[in-house]
Residue frames as qw, qx, qy, qz and C-alpha x, y, z in Angstrom:
[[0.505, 0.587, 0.188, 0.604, 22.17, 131.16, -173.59],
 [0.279, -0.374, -0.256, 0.846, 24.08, 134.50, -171.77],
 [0.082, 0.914, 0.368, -0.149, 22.22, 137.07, -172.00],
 [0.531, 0.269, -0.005, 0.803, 23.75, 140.16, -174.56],
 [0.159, -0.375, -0.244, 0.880, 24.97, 143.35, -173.65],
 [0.258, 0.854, 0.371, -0.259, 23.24, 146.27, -175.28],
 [0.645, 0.271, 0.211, 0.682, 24.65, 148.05, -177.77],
 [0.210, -0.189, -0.250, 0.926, 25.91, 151.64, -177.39],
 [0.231, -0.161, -0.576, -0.768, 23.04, 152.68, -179.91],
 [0.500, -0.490, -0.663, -0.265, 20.53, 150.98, -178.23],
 [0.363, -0.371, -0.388, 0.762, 21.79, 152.50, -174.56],
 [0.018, -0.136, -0.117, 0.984, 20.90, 156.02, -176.40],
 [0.386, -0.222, -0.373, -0.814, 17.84, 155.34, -177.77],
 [0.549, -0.506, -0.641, 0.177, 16.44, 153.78, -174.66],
 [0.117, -0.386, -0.309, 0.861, 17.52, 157.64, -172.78],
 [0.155, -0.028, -0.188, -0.969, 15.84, 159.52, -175.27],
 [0.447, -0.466, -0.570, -0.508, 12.73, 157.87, -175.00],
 [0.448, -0.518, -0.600, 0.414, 13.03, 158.31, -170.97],
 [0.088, -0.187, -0.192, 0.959, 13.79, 161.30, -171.38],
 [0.219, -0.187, -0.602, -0.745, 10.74, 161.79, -173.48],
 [0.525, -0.465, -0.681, -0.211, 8.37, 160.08, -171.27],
 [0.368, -0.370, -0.415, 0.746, 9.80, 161.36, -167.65],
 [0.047, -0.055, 0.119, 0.990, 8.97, 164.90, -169.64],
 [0.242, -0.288, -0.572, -0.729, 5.52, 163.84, -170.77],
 [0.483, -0.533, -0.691, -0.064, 4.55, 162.89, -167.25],
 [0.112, -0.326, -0.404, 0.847, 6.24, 165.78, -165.44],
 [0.209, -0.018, -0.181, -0.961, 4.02, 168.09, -168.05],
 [0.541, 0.289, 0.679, -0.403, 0.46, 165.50, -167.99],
 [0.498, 0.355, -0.576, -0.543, 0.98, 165.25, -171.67],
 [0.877, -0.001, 0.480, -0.025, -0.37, 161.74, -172.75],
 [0.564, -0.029, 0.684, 0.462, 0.65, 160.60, -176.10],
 [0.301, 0.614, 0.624, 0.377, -2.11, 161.64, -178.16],
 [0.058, 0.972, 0.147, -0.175, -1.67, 165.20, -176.94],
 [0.435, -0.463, 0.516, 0.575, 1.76, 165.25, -177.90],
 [0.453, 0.260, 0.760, 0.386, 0.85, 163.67, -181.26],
 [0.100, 0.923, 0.323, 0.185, -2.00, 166.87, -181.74],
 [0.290, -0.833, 0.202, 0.425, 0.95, 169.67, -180.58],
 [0.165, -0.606, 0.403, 0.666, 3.09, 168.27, -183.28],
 [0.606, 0.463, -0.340, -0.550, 0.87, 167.71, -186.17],
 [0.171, 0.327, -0.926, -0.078, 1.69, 163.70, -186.15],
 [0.759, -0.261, -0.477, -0.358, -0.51, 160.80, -186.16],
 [0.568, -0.594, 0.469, -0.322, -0.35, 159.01, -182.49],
 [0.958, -0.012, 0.163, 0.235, 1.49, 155.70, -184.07],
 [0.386, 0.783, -0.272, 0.406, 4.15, 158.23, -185.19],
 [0.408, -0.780, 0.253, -0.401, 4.57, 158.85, -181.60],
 [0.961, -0.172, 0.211, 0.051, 4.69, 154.76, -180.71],
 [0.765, 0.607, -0.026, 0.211, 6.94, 154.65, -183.37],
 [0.072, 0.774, -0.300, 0.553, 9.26, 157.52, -182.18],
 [0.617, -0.605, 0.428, -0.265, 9.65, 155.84, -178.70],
 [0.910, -0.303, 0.283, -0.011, 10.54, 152.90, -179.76],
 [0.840, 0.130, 0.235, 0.471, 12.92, 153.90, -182.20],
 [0.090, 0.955, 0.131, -0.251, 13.79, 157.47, -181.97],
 [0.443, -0.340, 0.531, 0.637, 16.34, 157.36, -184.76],
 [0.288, 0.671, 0.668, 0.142, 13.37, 157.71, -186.94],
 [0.175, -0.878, -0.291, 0.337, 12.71, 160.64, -185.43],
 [0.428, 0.671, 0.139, 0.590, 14.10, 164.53, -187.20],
 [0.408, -0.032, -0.441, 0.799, 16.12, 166.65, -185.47],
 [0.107, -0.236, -0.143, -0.955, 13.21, 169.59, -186.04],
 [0.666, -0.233, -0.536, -0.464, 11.21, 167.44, -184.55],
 [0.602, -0.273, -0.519, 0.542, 13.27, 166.16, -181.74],
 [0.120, 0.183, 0.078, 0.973, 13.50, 170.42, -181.40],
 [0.514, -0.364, -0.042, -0.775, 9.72, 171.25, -180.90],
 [0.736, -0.389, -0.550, 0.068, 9.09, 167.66, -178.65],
 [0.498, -0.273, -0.370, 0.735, 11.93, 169.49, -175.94],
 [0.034, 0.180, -0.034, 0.982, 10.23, 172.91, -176.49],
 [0.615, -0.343, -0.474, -0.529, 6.60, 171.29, -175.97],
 [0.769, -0.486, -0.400, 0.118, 7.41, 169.54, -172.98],
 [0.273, -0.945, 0.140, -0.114, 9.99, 171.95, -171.65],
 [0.916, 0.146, -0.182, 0.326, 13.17, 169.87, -171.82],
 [0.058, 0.982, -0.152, -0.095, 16.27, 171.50, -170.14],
 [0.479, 0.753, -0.451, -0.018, 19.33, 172.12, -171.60],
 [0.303, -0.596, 0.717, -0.197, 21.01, 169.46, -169.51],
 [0.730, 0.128, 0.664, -0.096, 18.54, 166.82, -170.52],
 [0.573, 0.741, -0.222, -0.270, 18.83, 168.18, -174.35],
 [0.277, 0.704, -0.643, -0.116, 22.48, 167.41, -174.33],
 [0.308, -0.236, 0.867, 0.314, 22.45, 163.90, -173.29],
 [0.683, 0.517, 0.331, -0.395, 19.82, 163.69, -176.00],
 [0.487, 0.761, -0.413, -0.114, 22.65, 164.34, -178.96]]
């Protein structure tokens, strides 16, 4: 069976969660400190990585202010 492409959808939500993670390891964040910064259980987090369409913008908002995101990685975030 050929193997499918990705879809364009799935292409972005596979950056945001690199970006996410690249960010959590430049800062030494694990998960579960993330998870205690923004008030969220730590399956919220799982959750959020693996589907970060879940995920609120106000939320998406304090994750890039917590870890320090810059504005270059923000934008392909949107």
């Amino acid at each position: 069976m050929p193997k499918l492409k990705p879809s364009t959808e799935e292409l972005e939500n596979r950056m945001v969660s690199g970006i996410i993670e690249k960010n959590m390891i430049i800062q030494g964040l694990s998960e579960n400190d993330l998870a205690k910064k923004l008030g969220v259980s730590l399956s919220t987090i799982y959750n959020w990585k693996s589907n970060p369409d879940t995920m609120s913008l106000f939320k998406l908002r304090m994750i890039c202010k917590i870890l320090k995101i810059p504005n270059w990685e923000k934008v392909q975030m949107i």
